[in-house]
Backbone bond lengths (Angstrom), bond angles and torsions (degrees), N, CA, C in turn:
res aa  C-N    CA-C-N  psi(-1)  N-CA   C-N-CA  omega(-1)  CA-C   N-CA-C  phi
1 X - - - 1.458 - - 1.519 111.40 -
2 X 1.788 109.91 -49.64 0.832 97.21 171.24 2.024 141.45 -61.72
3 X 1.335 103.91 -18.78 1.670 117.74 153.37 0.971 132.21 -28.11
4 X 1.675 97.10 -66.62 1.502 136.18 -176.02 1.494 97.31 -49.97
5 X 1.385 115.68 -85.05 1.586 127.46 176.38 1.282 124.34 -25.13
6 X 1.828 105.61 -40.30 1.559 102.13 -174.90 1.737 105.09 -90.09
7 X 1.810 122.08 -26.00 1.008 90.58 163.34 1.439 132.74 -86.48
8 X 1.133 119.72 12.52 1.517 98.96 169.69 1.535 130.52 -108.55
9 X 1.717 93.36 11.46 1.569 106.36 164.54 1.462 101.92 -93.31
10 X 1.610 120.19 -22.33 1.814 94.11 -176.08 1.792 98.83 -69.12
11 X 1.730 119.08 -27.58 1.130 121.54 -164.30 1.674 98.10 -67.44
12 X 0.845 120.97 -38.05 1.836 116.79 -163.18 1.544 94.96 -93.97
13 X 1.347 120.95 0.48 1.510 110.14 160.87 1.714 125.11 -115.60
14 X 1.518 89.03 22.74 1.689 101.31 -170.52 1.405 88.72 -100.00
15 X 2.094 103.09 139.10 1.315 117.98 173.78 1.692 98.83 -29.25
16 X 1.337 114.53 -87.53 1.319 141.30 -173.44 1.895 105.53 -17.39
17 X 0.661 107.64 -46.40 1.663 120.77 178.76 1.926 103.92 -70.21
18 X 1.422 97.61 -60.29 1.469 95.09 178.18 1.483 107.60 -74.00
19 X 1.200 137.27 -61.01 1.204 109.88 -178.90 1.674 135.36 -58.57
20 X 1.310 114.55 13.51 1.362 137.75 154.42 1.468 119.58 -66.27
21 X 1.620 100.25 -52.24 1.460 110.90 176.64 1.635 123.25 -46.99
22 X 1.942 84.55 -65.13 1.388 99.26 179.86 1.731 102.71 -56.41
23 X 1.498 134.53 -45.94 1.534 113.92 -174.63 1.664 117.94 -58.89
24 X 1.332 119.34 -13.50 1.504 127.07 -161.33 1.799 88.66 -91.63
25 X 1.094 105.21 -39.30 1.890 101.06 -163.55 1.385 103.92 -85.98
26 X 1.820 123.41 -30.91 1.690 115.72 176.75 1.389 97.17 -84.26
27 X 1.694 137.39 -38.37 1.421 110.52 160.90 1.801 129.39 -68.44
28 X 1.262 117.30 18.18 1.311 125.05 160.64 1.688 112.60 -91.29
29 X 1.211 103.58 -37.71 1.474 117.51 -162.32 1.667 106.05 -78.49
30 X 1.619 105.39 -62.31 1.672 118.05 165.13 1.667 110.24 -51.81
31 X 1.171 118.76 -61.68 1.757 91.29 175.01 1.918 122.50 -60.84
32 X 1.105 98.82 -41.89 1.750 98.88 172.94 1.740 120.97 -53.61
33 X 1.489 92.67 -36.29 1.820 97.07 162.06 1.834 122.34 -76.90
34 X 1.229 100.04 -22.33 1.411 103.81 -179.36 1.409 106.82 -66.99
35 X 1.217 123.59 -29.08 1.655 143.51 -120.83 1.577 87.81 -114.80
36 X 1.303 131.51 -57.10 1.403 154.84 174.73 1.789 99.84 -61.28
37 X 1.725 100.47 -61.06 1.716 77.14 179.77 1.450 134.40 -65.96
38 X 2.106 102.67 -35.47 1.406 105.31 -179.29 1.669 117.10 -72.89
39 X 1.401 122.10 10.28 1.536 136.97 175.21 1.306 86.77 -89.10
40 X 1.666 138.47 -71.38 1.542 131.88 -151.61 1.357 110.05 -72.91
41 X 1.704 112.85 -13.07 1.293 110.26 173.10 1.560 106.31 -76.09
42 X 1.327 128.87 -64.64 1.722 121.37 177.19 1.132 108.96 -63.30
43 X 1.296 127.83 9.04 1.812 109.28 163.72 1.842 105.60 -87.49
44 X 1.961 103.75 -35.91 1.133 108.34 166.96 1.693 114.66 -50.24
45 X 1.214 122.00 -51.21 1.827 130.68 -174.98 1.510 81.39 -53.25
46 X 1.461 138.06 -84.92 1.088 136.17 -142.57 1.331 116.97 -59.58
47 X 0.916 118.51 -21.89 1.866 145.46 179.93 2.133 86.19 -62.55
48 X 1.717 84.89 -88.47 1.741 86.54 170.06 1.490 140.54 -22.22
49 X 1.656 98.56 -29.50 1.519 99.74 -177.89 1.148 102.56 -87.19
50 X 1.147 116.67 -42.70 1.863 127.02 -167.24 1.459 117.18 -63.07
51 X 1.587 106.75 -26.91 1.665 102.47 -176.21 1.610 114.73 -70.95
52 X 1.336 114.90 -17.59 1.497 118.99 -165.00 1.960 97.75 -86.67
53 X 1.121 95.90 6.76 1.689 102.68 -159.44 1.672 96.18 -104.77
54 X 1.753 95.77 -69.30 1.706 100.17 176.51 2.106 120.33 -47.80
55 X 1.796 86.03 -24.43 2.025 91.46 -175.22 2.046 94.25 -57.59
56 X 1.199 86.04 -63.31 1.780 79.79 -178.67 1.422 145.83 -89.87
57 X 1.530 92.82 19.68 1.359 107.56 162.12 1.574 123.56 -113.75
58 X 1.761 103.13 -8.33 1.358 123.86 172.27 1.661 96.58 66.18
59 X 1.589 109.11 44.88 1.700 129.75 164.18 1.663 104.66 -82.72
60 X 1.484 104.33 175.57 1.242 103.41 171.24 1.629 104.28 -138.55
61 X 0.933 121.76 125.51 1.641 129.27 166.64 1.350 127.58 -64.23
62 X 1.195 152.90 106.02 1.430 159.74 -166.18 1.889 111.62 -108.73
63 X 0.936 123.32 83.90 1.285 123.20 166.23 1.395 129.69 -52.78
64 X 1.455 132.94 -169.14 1.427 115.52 168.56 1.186 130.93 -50.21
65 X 1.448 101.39 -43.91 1.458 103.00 -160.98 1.533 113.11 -73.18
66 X 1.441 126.76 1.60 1.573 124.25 -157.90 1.880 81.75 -115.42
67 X 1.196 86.91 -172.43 1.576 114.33 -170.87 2.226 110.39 -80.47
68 X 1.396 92.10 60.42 1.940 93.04 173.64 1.230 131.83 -59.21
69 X 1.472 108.98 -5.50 1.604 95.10 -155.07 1.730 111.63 -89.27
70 X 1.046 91.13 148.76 1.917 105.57 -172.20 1.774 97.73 -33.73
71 X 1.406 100.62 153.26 1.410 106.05 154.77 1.603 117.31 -62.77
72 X 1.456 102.97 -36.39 1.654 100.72 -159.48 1.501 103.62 -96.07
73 X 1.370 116.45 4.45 0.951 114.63 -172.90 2.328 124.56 -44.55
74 X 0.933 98.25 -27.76 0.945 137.23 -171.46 1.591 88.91 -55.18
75 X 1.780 111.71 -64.13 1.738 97.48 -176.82 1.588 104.57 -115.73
76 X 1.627 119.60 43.40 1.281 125.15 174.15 1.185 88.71 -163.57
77 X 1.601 134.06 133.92 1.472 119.81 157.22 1.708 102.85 -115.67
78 X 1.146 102.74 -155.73 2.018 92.67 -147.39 1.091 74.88 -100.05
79 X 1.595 111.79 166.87 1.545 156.82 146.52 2.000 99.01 83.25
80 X 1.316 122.13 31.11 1.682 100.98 -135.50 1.366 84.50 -87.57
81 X 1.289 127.68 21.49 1.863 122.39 170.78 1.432 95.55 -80.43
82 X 1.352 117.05 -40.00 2.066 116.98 178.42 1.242 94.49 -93.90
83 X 0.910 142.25 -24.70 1.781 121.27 174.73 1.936 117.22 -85.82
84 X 0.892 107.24 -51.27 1.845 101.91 -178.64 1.708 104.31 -45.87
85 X 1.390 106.54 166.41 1.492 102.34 151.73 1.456 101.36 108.04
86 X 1.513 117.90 150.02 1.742 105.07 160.12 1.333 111.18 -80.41
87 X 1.484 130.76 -34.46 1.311 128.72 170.62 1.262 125.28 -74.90
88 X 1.306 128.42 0.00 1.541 125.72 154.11 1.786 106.82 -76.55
89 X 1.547 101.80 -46.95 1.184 95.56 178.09 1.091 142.48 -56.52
90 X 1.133 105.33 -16.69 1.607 123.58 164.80 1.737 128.59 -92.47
91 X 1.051 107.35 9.50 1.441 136.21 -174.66 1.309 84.80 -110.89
92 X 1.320 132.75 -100.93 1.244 139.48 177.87 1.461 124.79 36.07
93 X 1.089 147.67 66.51 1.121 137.17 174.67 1.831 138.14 -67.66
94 X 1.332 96.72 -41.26 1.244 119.59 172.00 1.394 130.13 -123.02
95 X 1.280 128.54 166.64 1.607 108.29 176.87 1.560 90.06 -79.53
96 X 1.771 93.76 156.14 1.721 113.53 159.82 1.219 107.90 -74.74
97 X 1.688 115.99 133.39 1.500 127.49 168.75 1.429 121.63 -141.41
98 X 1.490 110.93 166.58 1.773 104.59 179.21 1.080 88.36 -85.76
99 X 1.362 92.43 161.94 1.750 114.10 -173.95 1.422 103.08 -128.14
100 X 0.983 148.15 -42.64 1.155 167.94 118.36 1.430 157.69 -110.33
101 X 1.511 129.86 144.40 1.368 128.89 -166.01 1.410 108.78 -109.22
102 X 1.425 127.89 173.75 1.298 143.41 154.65 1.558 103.83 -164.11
103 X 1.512 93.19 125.25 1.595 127.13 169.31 1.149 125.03 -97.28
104 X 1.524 119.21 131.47 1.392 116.35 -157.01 1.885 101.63 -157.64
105 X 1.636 113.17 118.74 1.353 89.03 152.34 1.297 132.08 -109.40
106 X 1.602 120.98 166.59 1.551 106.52 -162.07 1.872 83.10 -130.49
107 X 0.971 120.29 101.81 1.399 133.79 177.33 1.935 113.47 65.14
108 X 1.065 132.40 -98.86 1.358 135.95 169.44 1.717 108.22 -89.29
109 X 1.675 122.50 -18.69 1.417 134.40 -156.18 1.799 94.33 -84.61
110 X 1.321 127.19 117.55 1.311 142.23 154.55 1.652 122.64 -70.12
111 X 1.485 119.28 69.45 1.490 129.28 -174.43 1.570 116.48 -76.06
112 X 1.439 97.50 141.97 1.481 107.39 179.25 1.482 104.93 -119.81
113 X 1.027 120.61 111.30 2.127 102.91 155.43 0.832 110.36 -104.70
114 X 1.402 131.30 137.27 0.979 126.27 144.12 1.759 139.55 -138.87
115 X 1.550 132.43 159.25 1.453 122.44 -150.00 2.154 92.16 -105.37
116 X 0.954 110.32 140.86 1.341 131.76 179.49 1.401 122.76 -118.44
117 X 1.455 136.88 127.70 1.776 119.54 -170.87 1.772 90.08 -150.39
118 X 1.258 79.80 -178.74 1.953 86.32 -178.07 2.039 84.57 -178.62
119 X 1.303 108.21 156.65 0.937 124.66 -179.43 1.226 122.28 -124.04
120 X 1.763 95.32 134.75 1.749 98.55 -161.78 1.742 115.72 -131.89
121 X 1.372 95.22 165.07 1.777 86.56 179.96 1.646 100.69 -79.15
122 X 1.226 106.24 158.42 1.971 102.87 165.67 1.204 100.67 -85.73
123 X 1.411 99.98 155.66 1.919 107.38 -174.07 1.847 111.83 -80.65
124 X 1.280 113.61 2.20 1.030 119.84 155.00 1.297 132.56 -52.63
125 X 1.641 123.59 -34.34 1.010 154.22 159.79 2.000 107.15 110.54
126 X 1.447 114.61 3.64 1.161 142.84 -155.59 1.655 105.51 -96.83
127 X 1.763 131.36 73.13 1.484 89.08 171.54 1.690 100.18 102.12
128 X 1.254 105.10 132.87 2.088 106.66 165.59 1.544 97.14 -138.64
129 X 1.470 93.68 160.97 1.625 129.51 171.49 0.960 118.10 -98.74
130 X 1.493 103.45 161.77 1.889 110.86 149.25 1.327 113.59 -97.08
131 X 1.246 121.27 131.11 1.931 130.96 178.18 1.252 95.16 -95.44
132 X 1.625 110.61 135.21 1.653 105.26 162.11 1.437 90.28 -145.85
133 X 1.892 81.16 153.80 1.560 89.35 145.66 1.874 115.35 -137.46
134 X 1.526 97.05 -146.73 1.811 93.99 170.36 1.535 97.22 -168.63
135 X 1.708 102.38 130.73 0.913 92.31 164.73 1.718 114.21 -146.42
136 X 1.808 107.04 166.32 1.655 120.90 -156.64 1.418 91.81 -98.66
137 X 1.252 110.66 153.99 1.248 120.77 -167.63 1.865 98.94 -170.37
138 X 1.708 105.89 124.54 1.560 112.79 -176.46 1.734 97.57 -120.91
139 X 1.233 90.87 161.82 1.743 83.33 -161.02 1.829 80.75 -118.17
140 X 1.531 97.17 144.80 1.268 117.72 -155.26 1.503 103.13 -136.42
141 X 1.610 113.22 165.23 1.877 123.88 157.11 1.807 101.29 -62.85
142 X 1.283 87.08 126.26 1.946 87.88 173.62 1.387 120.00 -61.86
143 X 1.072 122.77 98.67 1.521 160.04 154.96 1.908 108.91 -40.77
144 X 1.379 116.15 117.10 1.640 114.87 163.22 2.016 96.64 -40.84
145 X 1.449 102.36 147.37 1.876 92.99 170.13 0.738 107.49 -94.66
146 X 1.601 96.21 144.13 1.289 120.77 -162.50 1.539 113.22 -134.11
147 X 1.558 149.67 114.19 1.311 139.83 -165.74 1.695 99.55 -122.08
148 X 1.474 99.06 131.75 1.511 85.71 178.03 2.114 96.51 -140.01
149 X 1.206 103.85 155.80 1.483 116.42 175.82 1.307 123.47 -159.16
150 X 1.577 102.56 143.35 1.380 122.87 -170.58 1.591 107.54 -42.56
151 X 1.668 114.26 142.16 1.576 114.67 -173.69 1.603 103.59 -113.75
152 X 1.859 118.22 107.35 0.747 114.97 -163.16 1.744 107.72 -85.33
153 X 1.149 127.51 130.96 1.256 130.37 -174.94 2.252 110.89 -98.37
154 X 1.484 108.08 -5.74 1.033 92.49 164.12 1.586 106.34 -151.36
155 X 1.142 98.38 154.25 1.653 106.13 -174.28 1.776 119.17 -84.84
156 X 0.896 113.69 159.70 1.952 120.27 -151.19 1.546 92.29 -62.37
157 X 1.336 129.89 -23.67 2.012 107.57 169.52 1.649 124.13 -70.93
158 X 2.187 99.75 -10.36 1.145 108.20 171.97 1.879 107.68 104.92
159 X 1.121 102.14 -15.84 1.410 122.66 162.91 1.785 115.65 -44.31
160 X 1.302 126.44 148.14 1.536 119.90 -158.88 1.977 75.87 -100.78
161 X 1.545 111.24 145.10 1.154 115.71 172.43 1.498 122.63 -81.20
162 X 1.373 138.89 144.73 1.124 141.71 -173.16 1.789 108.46 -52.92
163 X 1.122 119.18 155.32 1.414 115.37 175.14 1.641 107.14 -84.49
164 X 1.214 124.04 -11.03 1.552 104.34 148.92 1.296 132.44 -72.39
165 X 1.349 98.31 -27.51 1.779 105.97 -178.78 1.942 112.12 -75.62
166 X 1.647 93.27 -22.00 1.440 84.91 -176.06 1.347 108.53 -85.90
167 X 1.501 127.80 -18.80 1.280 142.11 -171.59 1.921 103.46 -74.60
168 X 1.162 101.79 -37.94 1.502 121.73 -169.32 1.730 93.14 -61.06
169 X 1.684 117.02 -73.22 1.100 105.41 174.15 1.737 136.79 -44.35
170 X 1.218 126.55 -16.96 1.456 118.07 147.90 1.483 123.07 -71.32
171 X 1.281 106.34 -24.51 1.650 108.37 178.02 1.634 113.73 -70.87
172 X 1.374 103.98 -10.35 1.582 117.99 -165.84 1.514 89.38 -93.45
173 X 0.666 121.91 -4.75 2.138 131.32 169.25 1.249 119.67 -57.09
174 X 1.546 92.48 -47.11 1.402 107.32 -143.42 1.599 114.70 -120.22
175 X 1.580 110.81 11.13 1.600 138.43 169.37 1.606 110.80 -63.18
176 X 1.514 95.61 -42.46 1.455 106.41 -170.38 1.571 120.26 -143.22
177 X 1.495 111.65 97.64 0.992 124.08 -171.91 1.502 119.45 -46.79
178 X 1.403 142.01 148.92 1.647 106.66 145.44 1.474 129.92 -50.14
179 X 1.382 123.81 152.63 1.587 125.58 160.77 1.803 106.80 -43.26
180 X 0.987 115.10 -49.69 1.924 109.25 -168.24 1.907 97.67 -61.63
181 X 1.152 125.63 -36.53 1.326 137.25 177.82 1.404 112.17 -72.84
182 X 1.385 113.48 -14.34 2.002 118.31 -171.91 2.053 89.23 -95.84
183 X 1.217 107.97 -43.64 1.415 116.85 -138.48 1.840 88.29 -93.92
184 X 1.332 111.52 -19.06 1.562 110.02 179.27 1.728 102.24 -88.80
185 X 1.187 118.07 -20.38 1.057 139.41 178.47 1.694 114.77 69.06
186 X 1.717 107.80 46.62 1.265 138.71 158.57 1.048 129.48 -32.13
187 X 1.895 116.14 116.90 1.536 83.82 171.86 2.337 113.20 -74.97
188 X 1.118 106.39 -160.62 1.418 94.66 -163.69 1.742 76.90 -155.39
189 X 1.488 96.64 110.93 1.664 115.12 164.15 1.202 137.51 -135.54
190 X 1.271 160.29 164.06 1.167 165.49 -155.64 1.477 98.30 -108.07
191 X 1.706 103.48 122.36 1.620 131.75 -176.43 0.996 113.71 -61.51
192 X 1.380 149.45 95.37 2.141 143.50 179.75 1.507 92.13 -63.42
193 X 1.329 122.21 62.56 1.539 121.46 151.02 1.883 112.30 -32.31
194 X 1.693 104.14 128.29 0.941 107.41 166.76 1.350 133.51 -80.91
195 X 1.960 119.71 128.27 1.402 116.54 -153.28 1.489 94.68 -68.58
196 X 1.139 110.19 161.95 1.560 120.18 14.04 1.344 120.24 -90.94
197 X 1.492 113.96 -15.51 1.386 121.25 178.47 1.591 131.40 -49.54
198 X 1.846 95.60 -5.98 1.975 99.87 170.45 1.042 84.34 -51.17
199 X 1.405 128.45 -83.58 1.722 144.60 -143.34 1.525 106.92 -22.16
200 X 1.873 108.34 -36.05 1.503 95.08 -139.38 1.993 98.41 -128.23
201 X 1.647 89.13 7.54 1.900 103.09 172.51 1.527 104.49 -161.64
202 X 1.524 105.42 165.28 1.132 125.78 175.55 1.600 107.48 -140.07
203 X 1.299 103.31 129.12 1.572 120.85 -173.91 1.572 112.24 -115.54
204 X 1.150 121.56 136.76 1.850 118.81 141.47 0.953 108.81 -130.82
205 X 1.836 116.49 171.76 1.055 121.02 176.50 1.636 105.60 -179.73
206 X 1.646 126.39 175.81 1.554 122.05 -166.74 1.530 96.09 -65.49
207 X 1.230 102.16 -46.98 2.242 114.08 -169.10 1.309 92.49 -105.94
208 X 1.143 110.82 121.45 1.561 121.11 -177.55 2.089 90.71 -100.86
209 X 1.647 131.48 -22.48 0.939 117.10 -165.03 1.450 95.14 -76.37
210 X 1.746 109.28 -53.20 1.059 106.28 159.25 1.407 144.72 -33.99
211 X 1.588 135.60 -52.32 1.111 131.56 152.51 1.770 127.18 -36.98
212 X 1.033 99.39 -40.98 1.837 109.96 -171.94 1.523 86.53 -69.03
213 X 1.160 135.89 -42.74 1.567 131.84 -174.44 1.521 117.04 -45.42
214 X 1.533 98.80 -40.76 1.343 114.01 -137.14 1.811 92.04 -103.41
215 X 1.271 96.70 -55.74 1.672 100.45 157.70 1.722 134.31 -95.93
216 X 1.635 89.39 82.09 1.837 123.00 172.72 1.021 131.56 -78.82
217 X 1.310 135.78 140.78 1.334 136.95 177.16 1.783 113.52 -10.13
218 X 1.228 102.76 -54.76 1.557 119.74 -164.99 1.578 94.44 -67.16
219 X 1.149 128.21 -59.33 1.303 126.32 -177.14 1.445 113.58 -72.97
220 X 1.191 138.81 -38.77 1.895 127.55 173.55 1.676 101.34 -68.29
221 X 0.999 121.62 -36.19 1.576 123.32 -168.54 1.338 100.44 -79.64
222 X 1.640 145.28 -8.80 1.276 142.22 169.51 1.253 113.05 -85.05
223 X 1.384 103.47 -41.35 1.585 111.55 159.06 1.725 130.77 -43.70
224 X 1.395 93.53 -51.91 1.414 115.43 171.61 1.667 116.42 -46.00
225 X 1.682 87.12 -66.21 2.017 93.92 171.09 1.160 118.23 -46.61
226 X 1.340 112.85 -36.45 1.865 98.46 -178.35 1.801 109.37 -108.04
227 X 1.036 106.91 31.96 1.324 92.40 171.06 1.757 97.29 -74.20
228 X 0.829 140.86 -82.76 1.323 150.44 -154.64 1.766 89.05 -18.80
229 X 1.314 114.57 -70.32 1.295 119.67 -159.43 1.431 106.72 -59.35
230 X 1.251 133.08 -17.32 1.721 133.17 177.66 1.941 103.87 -47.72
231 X 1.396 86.60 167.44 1.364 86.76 155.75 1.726 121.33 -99.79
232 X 0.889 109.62 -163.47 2.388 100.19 -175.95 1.238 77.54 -68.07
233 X 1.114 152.83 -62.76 1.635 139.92 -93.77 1.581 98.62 -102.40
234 X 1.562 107.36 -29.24 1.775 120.06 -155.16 1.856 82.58 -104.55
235 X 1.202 141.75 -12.76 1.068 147.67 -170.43 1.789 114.92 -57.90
236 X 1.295 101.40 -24.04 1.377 107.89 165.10 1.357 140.34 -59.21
237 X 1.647 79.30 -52.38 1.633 107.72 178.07 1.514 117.66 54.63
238 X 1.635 108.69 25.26 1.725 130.86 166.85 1.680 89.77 -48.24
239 X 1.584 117.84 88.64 1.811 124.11 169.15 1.567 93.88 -95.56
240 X 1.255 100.01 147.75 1.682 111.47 149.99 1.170 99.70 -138.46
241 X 1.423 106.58 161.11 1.781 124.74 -172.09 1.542 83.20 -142.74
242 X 1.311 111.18 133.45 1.733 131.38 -178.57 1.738 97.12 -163.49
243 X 1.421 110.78 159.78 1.559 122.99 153.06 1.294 96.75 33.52
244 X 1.285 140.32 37.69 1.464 128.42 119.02 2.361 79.38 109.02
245 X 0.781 105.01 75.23 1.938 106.89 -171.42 1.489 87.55 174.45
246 X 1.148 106.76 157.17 1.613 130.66 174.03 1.651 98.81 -133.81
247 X 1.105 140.21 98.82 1.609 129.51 167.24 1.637 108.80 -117.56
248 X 1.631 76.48 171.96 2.137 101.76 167.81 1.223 104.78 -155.60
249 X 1.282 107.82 125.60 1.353 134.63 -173.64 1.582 92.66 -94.15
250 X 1.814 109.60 156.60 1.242 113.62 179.93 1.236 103.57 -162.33
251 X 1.276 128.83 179.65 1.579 121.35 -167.27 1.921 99.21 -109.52
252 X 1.512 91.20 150.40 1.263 73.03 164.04 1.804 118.31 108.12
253 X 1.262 130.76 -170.79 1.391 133.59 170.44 1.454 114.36 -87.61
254 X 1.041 116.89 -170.24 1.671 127.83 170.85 1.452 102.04 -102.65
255 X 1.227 132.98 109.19 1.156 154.21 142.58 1.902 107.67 -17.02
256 X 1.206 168.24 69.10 1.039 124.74 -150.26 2.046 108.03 -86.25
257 X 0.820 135.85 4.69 1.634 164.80 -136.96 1.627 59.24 -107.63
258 X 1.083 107.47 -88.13 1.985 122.68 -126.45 1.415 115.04 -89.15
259 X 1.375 106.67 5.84 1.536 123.31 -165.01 1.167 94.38 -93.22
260 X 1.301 158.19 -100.88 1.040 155.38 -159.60 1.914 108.99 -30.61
261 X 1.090 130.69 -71.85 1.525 119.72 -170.95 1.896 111.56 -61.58
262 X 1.318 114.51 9.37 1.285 140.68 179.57 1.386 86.56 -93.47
263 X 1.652 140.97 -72.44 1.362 144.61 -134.33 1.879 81.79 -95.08
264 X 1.306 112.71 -58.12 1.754 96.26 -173.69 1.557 109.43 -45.53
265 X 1.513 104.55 -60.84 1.147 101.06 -171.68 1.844 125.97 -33.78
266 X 1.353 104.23 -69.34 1.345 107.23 146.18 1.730 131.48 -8.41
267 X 1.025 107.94 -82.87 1.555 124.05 152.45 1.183 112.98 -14.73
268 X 1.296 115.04 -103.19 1.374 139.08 163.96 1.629 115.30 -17.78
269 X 1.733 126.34 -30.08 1.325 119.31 165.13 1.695 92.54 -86.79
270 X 1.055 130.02 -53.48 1.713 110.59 -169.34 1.937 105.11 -61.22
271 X 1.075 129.99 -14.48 1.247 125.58 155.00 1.136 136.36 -26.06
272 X 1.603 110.48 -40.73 1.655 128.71 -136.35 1.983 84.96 -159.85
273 X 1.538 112.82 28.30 1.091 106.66 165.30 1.584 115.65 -127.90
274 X 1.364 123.53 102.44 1.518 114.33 -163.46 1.366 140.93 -11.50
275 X 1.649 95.77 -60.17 1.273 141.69 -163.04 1.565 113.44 -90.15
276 X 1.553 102.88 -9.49 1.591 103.64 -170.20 1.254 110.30 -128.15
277 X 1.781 104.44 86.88 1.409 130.83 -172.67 1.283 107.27 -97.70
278 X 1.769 111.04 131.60 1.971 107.37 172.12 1.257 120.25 -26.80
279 X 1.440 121.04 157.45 1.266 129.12 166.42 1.731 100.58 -144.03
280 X 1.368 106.22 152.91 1.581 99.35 169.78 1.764 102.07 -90.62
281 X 1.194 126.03 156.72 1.616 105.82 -168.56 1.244 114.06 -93.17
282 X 1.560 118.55 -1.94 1.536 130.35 152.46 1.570 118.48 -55.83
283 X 0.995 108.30 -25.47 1.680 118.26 -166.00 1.524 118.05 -72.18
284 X 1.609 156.43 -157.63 1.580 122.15 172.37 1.128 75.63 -136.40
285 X 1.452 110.13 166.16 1.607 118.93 -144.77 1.643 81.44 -132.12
């Protein structure tokens, strides 16, 4: 034993051993700095794209250094598909943060976007990323919560989906309540949307009488008209309305092209929704 012991202290005190160390910890350090700068550089590009956007929409752009974080953050915080979980957590590299905002109003509607990332190992075990997403959020009269999403009737070969599978996707509603619906201690049910609009959405929410009110002919059928014009990604139209915000989260960057008929669209359903009157998002809900 005693052998053993002494050789593997001459080994952990041999140049050769330490200068191993030191190459393992400055190539830990130099890629983690690379990793941090080439992120602040495309937040800079993305910054660039966005200002030509806010000039003619009379938006405002918020970089790191200013105040990004979501309005709703409060009962959603960012990235939480890579943050929840024991196996995110262990992926996890960095904390999740906003990275950037843009403020925008679109008639009486007070808009927020904003992009969120956190950095993770790949489950390969090979190498980490940056995860992002972004999400829109209009600040509204506080609304019972309410989550509603597009009901897809055929699957991506174009095939009509089974009536369990289509049934399944409303049940996928109702797994996970919002936080404002956990913390009121809500029950959390699936909306009897009036047809024809079952066919073509699935809703829950704490007041389902309430919800069916709020989502009417006039409002699912506006939805309907602009689906075509969405991009794939906004095609869902997975909305929740909680704590006085209406959002949709999405994966990914801000589009700046595709962002705006994303924020009308939006709009345009709280338009034609009784109950879902402006708010400034300073104001208490």
């Amino acid at each position: 034993m005693n052998t053993l012991l002494k050789g593997l202290s001459e080994l952990v005190l041999s140049p050769f051993f330490l200068a191993m160390v030191v190459m393992a910890v400055v190539f830990v350090v130099v890629r983690r700095w690379f990793h941090f700068r080439s992120r602040r550089k495309s937040l800079d590009e993305q910054i660039a794209l966005l200002t030509p956007l806010a000039a003619s929409t009379g938006g405002t752009v918020i970089g790191p250094e200013g105040d990004t974080t979501a309005w709703s953050a409060g009962v959603q915080g960012p990235v939480v598909e890579h943050v929840e979980g024991f196996f995110a957590k262990l992926l996890r590299r960095s904390k999740p943060r906003w990275d950037l905002a843009f403020d925008v109003q679109r008639g009486p509607w007070h808009v927020r976007v904003t992009e969120a990332s956190v950095r993770v190992s790949n489950p390969s075990g090979y190498g980490v990323r940056w995860e992002q997403e972004h999400r829109i959020e209009v600040a509204t009269a506080r609304m019972a919560p309410i989550r509603i999403s597009r009901a897809f009737k055929y699957t991506t070969s174009g095939n009509p989906v089974s009536q369990s599978d289509f049934e399944a996707q409303g049940t996928g509603l109702l797994k996970r309540p919002p936080l404002t619906a956990q913390n009121d201690h809500a029950g959390w049910h699936q909306v009897p949307i009036a047809p024809p609009m079952d066919k073509e959405f699935f809703a829950c929410g704490s007041d389902p009488v309430a919800a069916r009110c709020e989502l009417n002919f006039d409002a699912l059928h506006w939805l309907l008209d602009r689906e075509s014009d969405l991009p794939v990604f906004a095609r869902s139209m997975r909305l929740t309305f909680e704590s006085g915000f209406a959002y949709i989260v999405m994966l990914d960057h801000i589009e700046p092209d595709q962002l705006m008929v994303v924020v009308d669209t939006i709009c345009g359903l709280l338009d034609r929704m009784p109950g879902a009157r402006p708010r400034h998002p300073a104001a208490a809900v």
